[in-house]
N, C-alpha and C positions, 0 to 999 in steps of 0.2 A: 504494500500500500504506500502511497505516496504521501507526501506531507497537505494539507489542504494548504490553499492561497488563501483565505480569509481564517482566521479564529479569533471568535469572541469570548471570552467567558463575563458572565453578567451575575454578580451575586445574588442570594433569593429575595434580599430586601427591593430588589432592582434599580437600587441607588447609586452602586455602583459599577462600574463593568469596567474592560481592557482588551485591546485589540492584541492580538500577540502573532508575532512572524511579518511585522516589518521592517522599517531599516531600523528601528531601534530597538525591537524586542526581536531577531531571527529563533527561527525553531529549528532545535537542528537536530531532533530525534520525535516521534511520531509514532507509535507502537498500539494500536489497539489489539486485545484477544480477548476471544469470549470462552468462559467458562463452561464447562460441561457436567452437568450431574449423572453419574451413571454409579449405583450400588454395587462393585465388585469384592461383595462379602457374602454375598447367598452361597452357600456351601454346595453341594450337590452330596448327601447321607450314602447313594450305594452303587457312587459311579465316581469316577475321574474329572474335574473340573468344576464349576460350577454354572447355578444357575444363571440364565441372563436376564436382565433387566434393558428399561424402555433407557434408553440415553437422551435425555432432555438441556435443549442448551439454558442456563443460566445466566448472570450477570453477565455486563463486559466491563474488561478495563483497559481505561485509555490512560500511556505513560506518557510523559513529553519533556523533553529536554530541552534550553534554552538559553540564551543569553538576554542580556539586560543594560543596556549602558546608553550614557546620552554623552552633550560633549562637555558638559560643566560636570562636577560635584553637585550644586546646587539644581540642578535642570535634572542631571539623574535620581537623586532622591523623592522627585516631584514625580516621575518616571515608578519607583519605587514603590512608593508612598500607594501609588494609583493602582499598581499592581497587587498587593498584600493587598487590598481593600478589595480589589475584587474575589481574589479566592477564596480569603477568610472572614471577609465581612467586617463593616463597621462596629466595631467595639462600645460604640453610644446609643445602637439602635437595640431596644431588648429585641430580642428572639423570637418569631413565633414557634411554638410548640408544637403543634401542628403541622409547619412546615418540615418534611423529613428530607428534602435535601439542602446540597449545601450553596450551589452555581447551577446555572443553566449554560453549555455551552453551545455554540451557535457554531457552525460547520460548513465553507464551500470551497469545494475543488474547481482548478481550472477544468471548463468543458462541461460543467454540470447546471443544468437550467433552473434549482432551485437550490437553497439553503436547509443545511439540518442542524437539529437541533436535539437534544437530551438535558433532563434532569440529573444531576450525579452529588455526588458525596466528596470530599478531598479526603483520599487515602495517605497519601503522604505527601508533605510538599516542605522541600529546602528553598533556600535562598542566599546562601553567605558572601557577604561581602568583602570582596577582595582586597586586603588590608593594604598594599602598598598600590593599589591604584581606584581608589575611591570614588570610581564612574563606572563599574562594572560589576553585574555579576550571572555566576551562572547557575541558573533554577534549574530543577528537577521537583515534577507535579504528575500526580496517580490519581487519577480518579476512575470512581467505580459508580455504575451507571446500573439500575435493576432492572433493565431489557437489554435483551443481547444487540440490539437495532437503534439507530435512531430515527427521528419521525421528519419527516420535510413540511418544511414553515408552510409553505401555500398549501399542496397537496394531502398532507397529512398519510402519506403512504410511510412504509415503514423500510431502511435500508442498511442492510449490514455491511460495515465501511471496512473489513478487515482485509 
């Protein structure tokens, strides 16, 4: 799979969001796989092997690697700032309870006539700052999404981007 030319991520308050894989944020890893559930512990009692089970696909998770840099100190931090807020959300706004994810990401490849999109959760997300060049840094962000698919903005059809 190829890297998409547009990515969004819009946090759930939808307050804030960040555009990521332009000349200031480039993405330079792009990894989605979808999980599988299949039971391989049915035994079989008076034979060789075991039972089989339906193999059902599960979540998906999308990895993504990245860079982060502007050309000031103070322009990248702004840069920064804008990013942390979308993945993790505003720290001022309470939470709704209800809401059970954590970003909405928004998804379009060169060549494709519509945009997509998913609800997902942040499984893991770095960010450290480059100590002796203080305009830069490089992120790594997990997120897990609970349909193996995501949904197209106009159409509402469903497509597994793997």
């Amino acid at each position: 799979m190829f890297a998409p030319e547009t990515l969004k991520i819009t946090n759930k308050d939808g307050s804030t969001f960040y555009y990521v894989n332009d000349v200031k944020s480039p993405l330079t890893n792009f990894e989605p796989s979808i999980m599988r559930r299949a039971d391989a512990s049915r035994e079989r009692s008076q034979d060789h092997g075991i039972n089989s089970t339906i193999s059902l696909k599960g979540g998906m998770e999308i990895h993504m690697e990245g860079a982060l840099f502007d050309d000031t100190s103070a322009d990248y931090i702004t840069q920064r700032n804008a990013f942390v807020l979308a993945v993790e959300g505003d720290p001022n706004v309470a939470p709704v309870l209800t809401t059970r994810f954590d970003l909405t990401l928004d998804l379009e490849f060169a060549g494709d006539t519509e945009a997509w999109f998913g609800e997902a959760i942040v499984s893991e997300f770095t960010a450290p700052i480059t100590a002796l060049f203080p305009a830069k840094t490089d992120w790594a962000l997990t997120l897990f999404f609970w349909d193996p698919w995501l949904v197209g903005r106009t159409s509402g059809n469903k497509r597994y981007i793997i």
